[in-house]
Each structure stands twice: as C-alpha cells, then as structure tokens.
The first five atom37 places (N, CA, C, CB, O) and aatype in JSON, in Angstrom:
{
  "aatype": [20, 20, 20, 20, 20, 20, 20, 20, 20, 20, 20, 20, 20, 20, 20, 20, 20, 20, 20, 20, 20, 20, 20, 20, 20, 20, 20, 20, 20, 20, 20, 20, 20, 20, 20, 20, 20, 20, 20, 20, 20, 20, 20, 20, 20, 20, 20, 20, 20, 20, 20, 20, 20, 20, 20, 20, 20, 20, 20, 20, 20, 20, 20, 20, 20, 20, 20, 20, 20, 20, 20, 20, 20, 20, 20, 20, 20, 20, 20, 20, 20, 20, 20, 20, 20, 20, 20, 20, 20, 20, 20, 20, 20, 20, 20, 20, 20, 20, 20, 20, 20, 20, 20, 20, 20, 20, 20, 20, 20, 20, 20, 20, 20, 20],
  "atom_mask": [
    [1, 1, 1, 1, 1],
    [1, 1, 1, 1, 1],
    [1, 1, 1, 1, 1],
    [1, 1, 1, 1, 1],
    [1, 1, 1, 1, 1],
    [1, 1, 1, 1, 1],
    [1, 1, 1, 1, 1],
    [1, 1, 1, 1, 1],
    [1, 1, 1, 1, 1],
    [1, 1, 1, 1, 1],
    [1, 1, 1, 1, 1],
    [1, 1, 1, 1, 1],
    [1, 1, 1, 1, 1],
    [1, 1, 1, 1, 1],
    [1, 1, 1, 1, 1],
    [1, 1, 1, 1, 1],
    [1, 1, 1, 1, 1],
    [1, 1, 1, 1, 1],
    [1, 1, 1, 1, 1],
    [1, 1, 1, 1, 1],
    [1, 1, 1, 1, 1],
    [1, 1, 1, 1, 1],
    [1, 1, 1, 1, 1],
    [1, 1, 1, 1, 1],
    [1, 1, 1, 1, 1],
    [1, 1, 1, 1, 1],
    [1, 1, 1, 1, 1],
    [1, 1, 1, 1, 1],
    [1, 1, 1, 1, 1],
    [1, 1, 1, 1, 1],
    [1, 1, 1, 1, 1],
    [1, 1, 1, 1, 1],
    [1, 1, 1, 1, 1],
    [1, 1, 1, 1, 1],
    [1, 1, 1, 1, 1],
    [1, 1, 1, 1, 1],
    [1, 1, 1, 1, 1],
    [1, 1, 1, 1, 1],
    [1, 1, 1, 1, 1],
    [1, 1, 1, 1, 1],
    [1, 1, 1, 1, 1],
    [1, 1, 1, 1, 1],
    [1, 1, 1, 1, 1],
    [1, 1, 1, 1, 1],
    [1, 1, 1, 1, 1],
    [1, 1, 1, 1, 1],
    [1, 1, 1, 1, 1],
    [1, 1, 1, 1, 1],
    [1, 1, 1, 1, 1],
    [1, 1, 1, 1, 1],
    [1, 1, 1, 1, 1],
    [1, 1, 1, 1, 1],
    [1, 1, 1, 1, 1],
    [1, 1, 1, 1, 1],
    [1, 1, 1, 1, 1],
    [1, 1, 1, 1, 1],
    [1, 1, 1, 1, 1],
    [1, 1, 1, 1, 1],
    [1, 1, 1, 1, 1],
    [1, 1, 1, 1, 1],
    [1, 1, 1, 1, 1],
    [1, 1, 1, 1, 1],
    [1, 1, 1, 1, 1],
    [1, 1, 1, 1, 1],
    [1, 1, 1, 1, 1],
    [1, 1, 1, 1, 1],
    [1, 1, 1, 1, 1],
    [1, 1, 1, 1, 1],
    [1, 1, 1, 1, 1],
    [1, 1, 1, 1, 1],
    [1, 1, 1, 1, 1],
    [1, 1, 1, 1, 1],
    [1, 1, 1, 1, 1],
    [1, 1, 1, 1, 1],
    [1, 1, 1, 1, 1],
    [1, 1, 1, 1, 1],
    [1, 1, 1, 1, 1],
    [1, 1, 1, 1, 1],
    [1, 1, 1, 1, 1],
    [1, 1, 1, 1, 1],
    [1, 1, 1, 1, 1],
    [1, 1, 1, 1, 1],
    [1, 1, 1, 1, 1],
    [1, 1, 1, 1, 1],
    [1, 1, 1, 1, 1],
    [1, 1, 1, 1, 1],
    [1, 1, 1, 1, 1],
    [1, 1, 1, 1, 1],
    [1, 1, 1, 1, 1],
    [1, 1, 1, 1, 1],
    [1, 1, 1, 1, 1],
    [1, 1, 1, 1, 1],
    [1, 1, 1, 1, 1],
    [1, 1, 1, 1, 1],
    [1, 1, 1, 1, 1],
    [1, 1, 1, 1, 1],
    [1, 1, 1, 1, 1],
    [1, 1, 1, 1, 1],
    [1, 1, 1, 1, 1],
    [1, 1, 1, 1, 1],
    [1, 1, 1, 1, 1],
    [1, 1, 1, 1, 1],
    [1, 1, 1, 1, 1],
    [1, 1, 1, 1, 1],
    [1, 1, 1, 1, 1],
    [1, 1, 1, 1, 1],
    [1, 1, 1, 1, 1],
    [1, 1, 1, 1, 1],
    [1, 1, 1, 1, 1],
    [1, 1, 1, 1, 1],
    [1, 1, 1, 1, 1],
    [1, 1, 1, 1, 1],
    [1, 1, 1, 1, 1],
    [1, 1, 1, 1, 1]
  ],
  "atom_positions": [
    [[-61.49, 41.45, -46.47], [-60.87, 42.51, -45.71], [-61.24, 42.38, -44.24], [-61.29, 43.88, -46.24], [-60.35, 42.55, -43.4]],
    [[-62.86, 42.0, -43.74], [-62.87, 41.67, -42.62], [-62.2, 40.64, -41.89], [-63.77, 41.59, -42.51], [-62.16, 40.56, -40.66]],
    [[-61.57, 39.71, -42.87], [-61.02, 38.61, -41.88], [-59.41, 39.15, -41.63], [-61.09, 36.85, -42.66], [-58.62, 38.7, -40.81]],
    [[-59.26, 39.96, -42.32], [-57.99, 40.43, -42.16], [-57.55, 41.52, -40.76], [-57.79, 41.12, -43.51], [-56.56, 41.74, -40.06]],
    [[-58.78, 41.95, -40.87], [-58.68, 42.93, -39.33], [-59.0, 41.92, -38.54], [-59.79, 44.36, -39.01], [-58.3, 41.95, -37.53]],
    [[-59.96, 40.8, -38.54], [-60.28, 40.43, -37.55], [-58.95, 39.58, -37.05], [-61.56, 39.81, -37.7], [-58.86, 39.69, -35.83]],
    [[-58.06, 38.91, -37.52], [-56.84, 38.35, -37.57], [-55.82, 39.46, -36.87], [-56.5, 37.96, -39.1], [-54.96, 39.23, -36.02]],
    [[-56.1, 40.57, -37.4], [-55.04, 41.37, -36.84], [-55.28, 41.72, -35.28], [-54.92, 42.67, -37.69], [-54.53, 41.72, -34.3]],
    [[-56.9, 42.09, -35.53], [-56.99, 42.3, -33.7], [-57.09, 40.84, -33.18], [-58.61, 43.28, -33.03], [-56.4, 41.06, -32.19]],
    [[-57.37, 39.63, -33.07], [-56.79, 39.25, -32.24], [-55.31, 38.47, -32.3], [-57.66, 38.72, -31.81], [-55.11, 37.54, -31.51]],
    [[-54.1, 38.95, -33.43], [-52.57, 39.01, -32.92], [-52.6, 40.21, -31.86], [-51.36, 39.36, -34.27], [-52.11, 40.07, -30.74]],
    [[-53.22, 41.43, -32.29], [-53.3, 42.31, -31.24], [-53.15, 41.82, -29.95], [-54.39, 42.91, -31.28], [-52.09, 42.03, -29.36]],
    [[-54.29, 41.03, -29.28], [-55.01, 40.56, -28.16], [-54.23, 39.55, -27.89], [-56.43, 40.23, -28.3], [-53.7, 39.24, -26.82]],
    [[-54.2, 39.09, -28.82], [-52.31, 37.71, -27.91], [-51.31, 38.31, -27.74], [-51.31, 36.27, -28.96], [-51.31, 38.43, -26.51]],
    [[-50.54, 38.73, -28.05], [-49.63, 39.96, -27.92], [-49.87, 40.69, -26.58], [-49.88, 41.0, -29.13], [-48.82, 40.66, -25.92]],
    [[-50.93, 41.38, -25.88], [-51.47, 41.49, -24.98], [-51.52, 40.93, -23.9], [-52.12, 41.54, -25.23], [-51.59, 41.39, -22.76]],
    [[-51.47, 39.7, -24.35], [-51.49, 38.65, -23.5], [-50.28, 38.04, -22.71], [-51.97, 37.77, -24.2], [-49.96, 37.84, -21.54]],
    [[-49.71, 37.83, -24.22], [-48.64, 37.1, -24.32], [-47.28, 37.52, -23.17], [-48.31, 37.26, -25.83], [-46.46, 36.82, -22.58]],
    [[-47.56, 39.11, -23.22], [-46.39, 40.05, -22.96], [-46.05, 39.88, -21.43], [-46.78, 41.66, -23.35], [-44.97, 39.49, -20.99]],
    [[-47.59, 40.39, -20.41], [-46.81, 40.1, -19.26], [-47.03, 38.46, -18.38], [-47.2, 41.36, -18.32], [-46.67, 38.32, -17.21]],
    [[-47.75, 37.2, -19.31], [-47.06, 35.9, -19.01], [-45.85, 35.6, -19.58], [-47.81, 34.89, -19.33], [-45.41, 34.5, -19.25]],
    [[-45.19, 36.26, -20.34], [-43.06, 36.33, -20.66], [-42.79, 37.0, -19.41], [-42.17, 37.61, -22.33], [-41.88, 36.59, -18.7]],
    [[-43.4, 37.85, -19.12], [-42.37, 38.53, -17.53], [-43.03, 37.86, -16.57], [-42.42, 40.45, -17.01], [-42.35, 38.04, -15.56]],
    [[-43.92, 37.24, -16.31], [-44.13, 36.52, -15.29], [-43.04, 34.73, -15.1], [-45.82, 36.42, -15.49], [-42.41, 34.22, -14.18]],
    [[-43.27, 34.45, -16.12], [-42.08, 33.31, -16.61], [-40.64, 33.92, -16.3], [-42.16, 32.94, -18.44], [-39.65, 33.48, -15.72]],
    [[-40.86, 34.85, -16.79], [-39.03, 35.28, -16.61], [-38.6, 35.77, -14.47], [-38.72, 37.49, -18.08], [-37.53, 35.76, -13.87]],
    [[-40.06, 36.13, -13.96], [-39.74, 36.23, -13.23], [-39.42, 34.9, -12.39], [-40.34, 37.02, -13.0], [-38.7, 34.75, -11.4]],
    [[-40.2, 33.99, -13.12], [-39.91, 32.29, -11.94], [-38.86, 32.04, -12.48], [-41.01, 30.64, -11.96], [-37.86, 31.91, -11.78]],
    [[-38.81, 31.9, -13.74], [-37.29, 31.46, -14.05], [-36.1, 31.8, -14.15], [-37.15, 31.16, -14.78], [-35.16, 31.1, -14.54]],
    [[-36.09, 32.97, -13.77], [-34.5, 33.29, -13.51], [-34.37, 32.41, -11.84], [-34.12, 35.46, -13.42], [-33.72, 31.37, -11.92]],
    [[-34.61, 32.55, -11.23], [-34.08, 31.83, -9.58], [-34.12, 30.51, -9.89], [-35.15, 32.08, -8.05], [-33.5, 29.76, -9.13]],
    [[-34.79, 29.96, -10.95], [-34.85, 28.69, -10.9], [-33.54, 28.1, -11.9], [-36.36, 28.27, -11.32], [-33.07, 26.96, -11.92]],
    [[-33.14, 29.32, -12.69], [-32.11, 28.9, -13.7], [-30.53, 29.09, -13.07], [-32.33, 29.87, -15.11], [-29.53, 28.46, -13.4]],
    [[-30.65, 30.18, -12.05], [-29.68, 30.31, -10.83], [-29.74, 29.12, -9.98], [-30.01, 31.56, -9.92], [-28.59, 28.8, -9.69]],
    [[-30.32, 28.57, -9.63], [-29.94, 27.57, -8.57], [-29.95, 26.18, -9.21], [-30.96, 27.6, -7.31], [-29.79, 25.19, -8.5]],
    [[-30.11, 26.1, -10.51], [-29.76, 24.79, -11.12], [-28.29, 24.95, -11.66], [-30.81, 24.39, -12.33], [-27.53, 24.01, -11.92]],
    [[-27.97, 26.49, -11.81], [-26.3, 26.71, -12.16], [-25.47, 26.27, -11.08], [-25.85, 28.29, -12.42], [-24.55, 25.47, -10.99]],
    [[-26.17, 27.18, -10.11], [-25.07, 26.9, -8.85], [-25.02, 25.19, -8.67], [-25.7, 27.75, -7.14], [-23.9, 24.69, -8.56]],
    [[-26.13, 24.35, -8.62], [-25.76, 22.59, -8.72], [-25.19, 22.36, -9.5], [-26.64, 21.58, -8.89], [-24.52, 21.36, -9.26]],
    [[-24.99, 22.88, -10.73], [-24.38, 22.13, -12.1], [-22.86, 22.7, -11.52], [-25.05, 22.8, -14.05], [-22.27, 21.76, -11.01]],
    [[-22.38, 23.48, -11.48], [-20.9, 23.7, -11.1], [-20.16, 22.76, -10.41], [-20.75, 24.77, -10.34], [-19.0, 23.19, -10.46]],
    [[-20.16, 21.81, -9.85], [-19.18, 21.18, -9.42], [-19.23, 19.8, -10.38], [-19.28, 21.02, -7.85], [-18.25, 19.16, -10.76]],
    [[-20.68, 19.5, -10.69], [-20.45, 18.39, -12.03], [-19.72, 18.46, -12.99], [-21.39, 18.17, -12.75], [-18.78, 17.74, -13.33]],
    [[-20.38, 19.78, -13.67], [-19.05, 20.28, -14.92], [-17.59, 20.1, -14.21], [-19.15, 22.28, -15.45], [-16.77, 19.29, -14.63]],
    [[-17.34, 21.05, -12.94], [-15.44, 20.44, -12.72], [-15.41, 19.28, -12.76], [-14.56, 20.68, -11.29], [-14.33, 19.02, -13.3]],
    [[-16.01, 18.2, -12.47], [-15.63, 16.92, -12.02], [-15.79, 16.25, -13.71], [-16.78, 16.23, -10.58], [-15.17, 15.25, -14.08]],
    [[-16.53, 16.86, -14.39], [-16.17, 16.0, -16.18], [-15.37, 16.79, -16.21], [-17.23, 15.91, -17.75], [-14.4, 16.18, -15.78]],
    [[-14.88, 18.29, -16.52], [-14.05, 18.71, -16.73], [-12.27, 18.19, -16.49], [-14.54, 19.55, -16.29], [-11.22, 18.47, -17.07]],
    [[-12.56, 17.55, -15.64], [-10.75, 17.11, -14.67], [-11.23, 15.96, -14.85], [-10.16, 17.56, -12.69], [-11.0, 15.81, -13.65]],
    [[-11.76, 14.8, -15.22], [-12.39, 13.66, -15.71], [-12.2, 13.29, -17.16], [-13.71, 13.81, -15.48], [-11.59, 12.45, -17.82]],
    [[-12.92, 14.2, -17.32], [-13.7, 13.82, -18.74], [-12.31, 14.62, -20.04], [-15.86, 14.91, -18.79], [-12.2, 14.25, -21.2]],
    [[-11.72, 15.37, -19.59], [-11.18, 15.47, -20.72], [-9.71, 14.87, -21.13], [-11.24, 16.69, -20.86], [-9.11, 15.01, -22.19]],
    [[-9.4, 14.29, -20.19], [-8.0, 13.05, -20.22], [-8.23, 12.16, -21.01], [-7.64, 12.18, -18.91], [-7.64, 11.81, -22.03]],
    [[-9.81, 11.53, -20.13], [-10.33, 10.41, -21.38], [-10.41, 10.91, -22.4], [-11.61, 9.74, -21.32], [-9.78, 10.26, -23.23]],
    [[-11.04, 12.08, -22.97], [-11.12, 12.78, -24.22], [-9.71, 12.48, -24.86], [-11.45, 14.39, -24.02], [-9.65, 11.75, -25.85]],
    [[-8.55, 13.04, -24.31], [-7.92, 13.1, -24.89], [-7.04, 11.71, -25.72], [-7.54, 13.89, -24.23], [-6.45, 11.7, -26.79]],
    [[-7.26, 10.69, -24.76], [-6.77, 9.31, -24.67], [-7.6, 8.62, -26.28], [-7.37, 8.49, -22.89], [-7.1, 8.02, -27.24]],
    [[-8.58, 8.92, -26.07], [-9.78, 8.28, -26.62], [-9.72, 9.39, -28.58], [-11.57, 8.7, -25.12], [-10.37, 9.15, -29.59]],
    [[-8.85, 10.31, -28.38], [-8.73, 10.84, -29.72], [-7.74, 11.08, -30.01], [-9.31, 11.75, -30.04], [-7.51, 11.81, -30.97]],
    [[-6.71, 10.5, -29.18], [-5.04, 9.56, -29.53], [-5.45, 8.42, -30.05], [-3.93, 9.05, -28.12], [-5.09, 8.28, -31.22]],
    [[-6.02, 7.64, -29.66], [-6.22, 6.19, -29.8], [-6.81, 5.89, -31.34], [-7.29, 5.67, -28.57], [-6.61, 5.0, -32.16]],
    [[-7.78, 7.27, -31.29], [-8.64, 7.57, -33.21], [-7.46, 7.95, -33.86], [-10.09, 9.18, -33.54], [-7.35, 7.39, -34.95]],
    [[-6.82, 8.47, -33.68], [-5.17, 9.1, -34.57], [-4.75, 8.04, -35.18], [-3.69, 9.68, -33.58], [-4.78, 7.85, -36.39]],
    [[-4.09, 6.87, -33.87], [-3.47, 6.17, -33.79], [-3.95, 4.77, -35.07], [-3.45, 6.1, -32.35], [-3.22, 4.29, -35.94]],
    [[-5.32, 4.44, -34.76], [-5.93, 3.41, -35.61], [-6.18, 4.35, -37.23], [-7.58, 2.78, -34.74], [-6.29, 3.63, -38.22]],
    [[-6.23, 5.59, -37.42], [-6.35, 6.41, -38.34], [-4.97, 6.17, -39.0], [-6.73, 7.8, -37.87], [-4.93, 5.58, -40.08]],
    [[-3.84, 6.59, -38.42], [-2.81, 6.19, -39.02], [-2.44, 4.58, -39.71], [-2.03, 6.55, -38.11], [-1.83, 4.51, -40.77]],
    [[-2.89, 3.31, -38.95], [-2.3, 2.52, -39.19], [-3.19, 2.07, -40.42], [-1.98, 1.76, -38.1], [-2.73, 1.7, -41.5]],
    [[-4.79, 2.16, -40.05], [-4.92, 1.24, -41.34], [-4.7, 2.59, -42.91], [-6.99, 0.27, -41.25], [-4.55, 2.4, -44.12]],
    [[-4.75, 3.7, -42.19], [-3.89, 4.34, -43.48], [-3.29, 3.86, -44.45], [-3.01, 4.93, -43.22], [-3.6, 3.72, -45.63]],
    [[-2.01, 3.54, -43.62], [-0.67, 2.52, -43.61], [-1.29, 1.45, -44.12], [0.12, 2.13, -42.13], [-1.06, 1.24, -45.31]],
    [[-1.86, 0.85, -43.69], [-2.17, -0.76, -44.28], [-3.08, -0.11, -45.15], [-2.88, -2.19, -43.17], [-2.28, 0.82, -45.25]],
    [[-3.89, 0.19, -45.77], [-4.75, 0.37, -47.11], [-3.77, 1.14, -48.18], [-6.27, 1.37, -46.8], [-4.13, 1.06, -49.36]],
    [[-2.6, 1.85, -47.91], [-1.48, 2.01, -48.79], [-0.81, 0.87, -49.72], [-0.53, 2.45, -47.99], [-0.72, 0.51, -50.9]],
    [[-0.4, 0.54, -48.39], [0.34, -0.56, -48.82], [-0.41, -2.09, -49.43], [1.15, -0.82, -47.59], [0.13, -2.79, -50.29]],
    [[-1.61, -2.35, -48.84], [-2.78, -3.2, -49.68], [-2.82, -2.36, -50.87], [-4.43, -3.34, -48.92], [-2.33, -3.12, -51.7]],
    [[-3.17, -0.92, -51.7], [-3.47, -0.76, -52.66], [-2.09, -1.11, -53.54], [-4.11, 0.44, -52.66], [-2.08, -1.3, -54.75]],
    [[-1.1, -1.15, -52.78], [0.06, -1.57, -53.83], [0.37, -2.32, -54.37], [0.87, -1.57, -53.7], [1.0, -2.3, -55.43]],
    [[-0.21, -3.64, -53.41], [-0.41, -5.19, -53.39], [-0.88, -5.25, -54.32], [-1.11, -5.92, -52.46], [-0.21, -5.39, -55.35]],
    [[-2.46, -5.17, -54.35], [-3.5, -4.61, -55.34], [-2.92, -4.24, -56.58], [-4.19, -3.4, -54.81], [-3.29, -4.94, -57.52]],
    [[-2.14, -3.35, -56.83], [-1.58, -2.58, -58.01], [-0.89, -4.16, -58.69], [-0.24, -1.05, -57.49], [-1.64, -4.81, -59.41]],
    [[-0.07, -4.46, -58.52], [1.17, -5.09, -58.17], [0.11, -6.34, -58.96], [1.9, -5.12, -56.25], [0.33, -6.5, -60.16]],
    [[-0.85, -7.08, -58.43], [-1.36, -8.04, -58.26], [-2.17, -8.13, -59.82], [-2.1, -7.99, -56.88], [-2.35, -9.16, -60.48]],
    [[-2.55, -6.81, -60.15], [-3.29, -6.61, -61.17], [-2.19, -6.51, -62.49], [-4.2, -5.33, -60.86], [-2.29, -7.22, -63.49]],
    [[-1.48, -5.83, -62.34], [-0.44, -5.87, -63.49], [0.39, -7.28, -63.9], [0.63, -4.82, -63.11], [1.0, -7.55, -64.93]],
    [[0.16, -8.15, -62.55], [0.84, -9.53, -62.76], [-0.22, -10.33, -63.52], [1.29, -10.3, -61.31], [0.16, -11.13, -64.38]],
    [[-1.6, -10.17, -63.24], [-2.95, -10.86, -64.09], [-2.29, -10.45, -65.79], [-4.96, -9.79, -63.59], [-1.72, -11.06, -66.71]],
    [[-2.88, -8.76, -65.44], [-3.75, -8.27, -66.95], [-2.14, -8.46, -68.0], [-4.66, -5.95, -66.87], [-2.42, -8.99, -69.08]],
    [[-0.94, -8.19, -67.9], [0.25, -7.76, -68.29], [1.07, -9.4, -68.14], [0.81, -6.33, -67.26], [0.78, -10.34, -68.87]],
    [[1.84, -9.46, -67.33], [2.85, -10.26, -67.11], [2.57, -11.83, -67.72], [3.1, -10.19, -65.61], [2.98, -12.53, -68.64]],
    [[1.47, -11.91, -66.45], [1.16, -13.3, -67.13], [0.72, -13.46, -68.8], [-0.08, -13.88, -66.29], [0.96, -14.5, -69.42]],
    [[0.25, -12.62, -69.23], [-0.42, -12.75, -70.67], [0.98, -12.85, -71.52], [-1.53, -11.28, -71.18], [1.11, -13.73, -72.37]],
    [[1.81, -12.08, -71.28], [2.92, -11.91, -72.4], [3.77, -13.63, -71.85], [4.16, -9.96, -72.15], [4.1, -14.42, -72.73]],
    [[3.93, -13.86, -70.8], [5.04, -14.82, -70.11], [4.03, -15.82, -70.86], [5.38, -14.9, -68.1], [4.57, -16.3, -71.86]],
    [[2.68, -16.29, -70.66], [1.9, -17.33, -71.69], [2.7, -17.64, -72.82], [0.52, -16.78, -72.27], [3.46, -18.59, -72.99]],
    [[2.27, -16.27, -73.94], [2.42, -16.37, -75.02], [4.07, -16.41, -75.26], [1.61, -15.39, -75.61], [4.23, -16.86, -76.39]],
    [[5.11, -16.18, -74.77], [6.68, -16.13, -74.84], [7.03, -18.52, -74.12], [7.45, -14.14, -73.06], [7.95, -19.27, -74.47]],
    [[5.93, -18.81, -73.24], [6.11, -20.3, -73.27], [5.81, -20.89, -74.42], [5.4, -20.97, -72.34], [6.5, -21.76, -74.95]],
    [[4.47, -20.34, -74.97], [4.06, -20.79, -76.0], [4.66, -21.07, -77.26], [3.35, -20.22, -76.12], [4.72, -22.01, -78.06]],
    [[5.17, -19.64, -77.1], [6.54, -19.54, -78.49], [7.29, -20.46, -78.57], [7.65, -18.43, -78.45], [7.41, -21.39, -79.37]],
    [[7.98, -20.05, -77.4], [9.34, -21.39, -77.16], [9.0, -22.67, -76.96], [10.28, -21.26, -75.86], [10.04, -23.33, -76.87]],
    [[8.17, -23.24, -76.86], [7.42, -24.38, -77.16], [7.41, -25.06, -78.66], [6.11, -24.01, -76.81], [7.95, -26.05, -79.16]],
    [[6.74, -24.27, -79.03], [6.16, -24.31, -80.49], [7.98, -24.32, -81.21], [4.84, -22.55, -80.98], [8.18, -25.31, -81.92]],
    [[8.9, -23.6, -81.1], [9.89, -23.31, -81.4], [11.05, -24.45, -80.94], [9.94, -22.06, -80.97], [11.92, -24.74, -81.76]],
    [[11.03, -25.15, -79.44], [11.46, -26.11, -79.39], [11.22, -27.4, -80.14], [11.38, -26.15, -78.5], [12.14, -28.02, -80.69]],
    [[9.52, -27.92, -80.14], [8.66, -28.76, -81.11], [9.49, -28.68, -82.14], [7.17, -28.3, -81.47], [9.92, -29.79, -82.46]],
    [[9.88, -27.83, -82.77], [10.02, -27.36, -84.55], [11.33, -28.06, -84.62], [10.13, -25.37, -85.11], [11.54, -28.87, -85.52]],
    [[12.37, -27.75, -83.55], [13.53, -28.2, -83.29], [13.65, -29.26, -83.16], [13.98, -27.82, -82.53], [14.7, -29.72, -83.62]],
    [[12.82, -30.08, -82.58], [13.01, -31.71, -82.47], [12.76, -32.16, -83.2], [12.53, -32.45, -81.72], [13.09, -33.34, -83.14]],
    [[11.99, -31.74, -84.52], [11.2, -32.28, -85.34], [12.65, -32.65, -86.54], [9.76, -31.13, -85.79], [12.84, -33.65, -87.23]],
    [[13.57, -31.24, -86.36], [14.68, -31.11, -87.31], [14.28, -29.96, -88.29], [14.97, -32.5, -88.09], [15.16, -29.7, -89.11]],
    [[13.46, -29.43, -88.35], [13.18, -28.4, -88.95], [13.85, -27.05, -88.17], [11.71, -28.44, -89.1], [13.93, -26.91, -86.95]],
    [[14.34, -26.01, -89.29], [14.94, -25.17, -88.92], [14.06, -23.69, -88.75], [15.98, -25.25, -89.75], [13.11, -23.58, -89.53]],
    [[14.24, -22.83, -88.03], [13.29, -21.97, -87.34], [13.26, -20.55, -88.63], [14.0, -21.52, -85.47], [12.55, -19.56, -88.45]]
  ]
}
C-alpha cells in the first residue's frame, strides 16, 4: 500500500511539473510554428501547380499499363486455356483415332475384313 501512495504522489509531483513546462513550450512554439507556416506557403503552391500535373500524368500512365497487361494476361490465359485442352483432350483422342486407323488400314492390306 505504501508503494502505491508513494507512486501516486510522485505522478502527483510530475504532473506539477509537467504542467507549466507544456505552457512554457507552447509558449516558444507557437511563433516558431507560425513562421515556419508562413515559409512553407509558397513551397506547397509551387508542388501544388507542379506537383500535381505530374501526379496526374504519372496515374494515367498506372491506368494505362493497368489496362494493357490486363488485356494481355486475358488473352494469355486463353492461350493458356486453349493450349491445355489441346495437350490433356485433343491430342489424346486424335493419338488414339491415328492409331485406330492405322491398325484398321494394316488389317486392310493384310486382306482381312474389319
């Protein structure tokens, strides 16, 4: 219990403290936060009428490459599509349909009837 008061009085005693070095700070720093505004004002216009053309150029240009490989990873996944059904599907059946007719021509030359 004693360390508990003793903790409390000295938050007390910082608090105390604390209170008028915040108004002493606040008193340097407001003039000092005023006259770094008044310099910063003509920088900001000058990115402002600057800086946001390029902005704007520069997130046309992200649109622009956004759109295309869009476009091209569409049309690659179709390829893709396309490419895979000619493996797993096409070719397997077109194999086995040479194969047939192979085997089926063979039979034919041989004189044997199908």
């Amino acid at each position: 219990m004693g360390a508990l008061v003793k903790s409390f009085l000295l938050g007390l005693v910082a608090l105390v403290l604390l209170i008028p070095i915040g108004f002493g700070l606040l008193t340097i720093g407001l003039p000092v936060m005023a006259a770094l505004l008044a310099l910063t004002v003509p920088v900001v216009a000058v990115l402002a009428l600057v800086g946001i053309p390029v902005f704007l150029v520069a997130v046309l240009a992200a649109i622009v490459l956004a759109v295309v490989f869009g476009v091209l990873g569409a049309v690659m996944a179709i390829g893709f599509v396309v490419v895979k059904l000619l493996l797993l599907v096409v070719l397997p059946i077109a194999l086995v349909g040479w194969m047939v007719s192979t085997f089926l021509a063979a039979r034919g030359r041989r004189g044997e009837s199908p």
